[in-house]
C-alpha positions in Angstrom: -24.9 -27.0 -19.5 -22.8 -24.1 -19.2 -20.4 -26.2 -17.1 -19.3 -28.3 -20.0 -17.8 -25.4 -22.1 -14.1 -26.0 -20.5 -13.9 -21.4 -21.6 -16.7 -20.7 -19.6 -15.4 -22.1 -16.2 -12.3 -20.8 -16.9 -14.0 -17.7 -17.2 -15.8 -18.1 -14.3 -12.5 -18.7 -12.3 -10.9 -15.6 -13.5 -13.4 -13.7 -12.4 -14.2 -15.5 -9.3 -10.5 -15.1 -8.9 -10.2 -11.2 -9.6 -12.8 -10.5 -7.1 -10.9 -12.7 -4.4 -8.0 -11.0 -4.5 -9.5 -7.5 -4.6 -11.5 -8.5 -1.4 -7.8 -9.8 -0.1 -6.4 -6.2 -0.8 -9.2 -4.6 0.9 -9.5 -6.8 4.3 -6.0 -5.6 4.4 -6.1 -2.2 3.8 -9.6 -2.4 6.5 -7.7 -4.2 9.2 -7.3 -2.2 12.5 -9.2 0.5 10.8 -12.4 -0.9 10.6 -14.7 -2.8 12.9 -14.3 -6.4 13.3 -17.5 -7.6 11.5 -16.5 -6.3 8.6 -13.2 -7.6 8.5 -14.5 -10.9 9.3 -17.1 -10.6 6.6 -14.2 -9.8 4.4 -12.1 -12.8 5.3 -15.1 -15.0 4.8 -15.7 -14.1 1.2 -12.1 -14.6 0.6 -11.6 -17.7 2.1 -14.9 -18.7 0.3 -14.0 -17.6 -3.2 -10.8 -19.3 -3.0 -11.8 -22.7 -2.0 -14.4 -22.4 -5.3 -12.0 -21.7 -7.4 -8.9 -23.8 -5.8 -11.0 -26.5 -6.1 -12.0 -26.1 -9.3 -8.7 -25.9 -10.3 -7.3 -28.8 -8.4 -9.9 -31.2 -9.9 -7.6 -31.3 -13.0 -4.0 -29.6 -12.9 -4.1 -30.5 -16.8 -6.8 -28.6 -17.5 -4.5 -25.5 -19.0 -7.3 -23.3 -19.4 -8.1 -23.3 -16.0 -4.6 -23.1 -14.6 -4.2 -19.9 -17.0 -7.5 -18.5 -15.7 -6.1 -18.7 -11.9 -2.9 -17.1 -12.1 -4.6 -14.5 -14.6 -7.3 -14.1 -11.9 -4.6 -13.5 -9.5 -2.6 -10.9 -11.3 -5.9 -8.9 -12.3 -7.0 -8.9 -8.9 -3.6 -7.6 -7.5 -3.8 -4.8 -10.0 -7.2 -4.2 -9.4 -6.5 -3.9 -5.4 -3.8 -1.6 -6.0 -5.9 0.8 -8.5 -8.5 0.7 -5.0 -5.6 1.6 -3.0 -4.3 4.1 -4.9 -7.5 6.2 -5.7 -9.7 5.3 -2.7 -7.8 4.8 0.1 -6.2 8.3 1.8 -3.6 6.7 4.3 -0.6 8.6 5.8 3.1 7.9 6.3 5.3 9.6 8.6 9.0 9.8 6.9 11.8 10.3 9.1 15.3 11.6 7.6 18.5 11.8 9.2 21.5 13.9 7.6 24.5 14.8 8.8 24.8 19.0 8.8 21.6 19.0 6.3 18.6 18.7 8.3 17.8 22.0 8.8 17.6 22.5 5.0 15.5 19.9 4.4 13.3 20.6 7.1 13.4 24.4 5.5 12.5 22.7 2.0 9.6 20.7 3.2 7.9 23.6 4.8 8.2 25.3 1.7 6.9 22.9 -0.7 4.0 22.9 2.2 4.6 20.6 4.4 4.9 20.2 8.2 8.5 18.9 9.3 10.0 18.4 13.0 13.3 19.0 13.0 15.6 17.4 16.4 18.9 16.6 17.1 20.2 13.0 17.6 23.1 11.0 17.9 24.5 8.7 15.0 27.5 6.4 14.8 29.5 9.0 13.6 28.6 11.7 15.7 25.7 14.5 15.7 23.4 14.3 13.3 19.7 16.1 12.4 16.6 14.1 12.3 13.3 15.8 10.5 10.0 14.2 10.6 7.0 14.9 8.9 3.6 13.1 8.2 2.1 13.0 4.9 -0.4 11.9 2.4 1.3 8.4 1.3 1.1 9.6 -2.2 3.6 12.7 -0.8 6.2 10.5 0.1 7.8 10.3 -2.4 7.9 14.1 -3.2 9.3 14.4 0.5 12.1 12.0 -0.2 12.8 13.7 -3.4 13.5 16.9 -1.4 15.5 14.8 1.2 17.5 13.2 -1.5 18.3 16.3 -3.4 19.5 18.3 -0.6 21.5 15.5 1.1 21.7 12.3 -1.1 23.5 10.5 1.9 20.7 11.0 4.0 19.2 8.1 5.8 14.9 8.0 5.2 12.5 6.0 6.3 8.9 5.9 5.4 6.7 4.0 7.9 2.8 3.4 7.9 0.6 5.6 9.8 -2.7 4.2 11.3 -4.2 6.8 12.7 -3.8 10.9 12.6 -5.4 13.4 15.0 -4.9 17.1 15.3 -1.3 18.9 14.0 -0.4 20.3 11.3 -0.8 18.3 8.2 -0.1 20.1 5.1 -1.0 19.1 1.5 1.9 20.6 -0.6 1.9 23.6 -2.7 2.6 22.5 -6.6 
């Protein structure tokens, strides 16, 4: 049987393996954005596919092969939910800067490089200071804080998850 070639379960765990963590990425990425069922559904196959191959594992820790093939299994299936992330999954992030005497450049600069940015005044622990926020693609965020950086490299940024966007002013960038 195919069961008794020690490569071809380890095989099997791999890939068992890949695909649970990929479905782990995605039941995370899904959550609060998509309807319950489906996040259960999700859960289920993880939970599932790990127990299969956890199991098989377990069975005998010195089995090398298969201990090889889960950690493997794992580190594919990271990559894998990450390439998904990355190419499928449009998400935004709202940054928030805070400079001392530079906000309204930066807000300036992230309007040109087309952007939206809201620019208010706050107080910090060493007096006034400027805050500018702006909402973007999460791939931009890093082009935002580029802009942030070069203008005021003391500023203080933060990049936080958005869930959910409705109406505004969202631009893409100009290259």
């Amino acid at each position: 049987m195919w069961f008794d070639n020690p490569l071809l379960v380890a095989a099997l765990i791999l890939v068992i393996r890949v695909f649970s963590i990929t479905i782990s990425t995605i039941r995370y990425l899904v959550m609060g954005r998509a309807n319950d069922v489906l996040v259960s559904a999700l859960a289920f196959l993880e939970a599932l596919t790990f127990a299969i191959t956890f199991g098989a594992v377990s069975q005998d820790l010195s089995n090398l092969w298969n201990l090889f093939a889960y950690s493997l299994g794992f580190a594919i299936g990271t990559w894998v939910g990450m390439l998904i992330e990355q190419r499928v999954y449009t998400s935004h992030a709202t940054i928030n800067i805070v400079s001392m005497g530079h906000s309204l450049p930066i807000a300036q600069a992230i309007r040109a490089a087309g952007f939206g940015a809201t620019r208010s005044a706050g107080e910090g622990e060493r007096g006034a200071v400027g805050i500018v926020r702006t909402v973007v693609r999460r791939q931009d965020a890093a082009r935002i804080t580029d802009i942030a950086q070069d203008i005021d490299p003391r500023s203080f940024i933060t990049v936080e998850d958005v869930r959910r966007v409705a109406r505004g002013f969202l631009g893409y960038g100009r290259s």
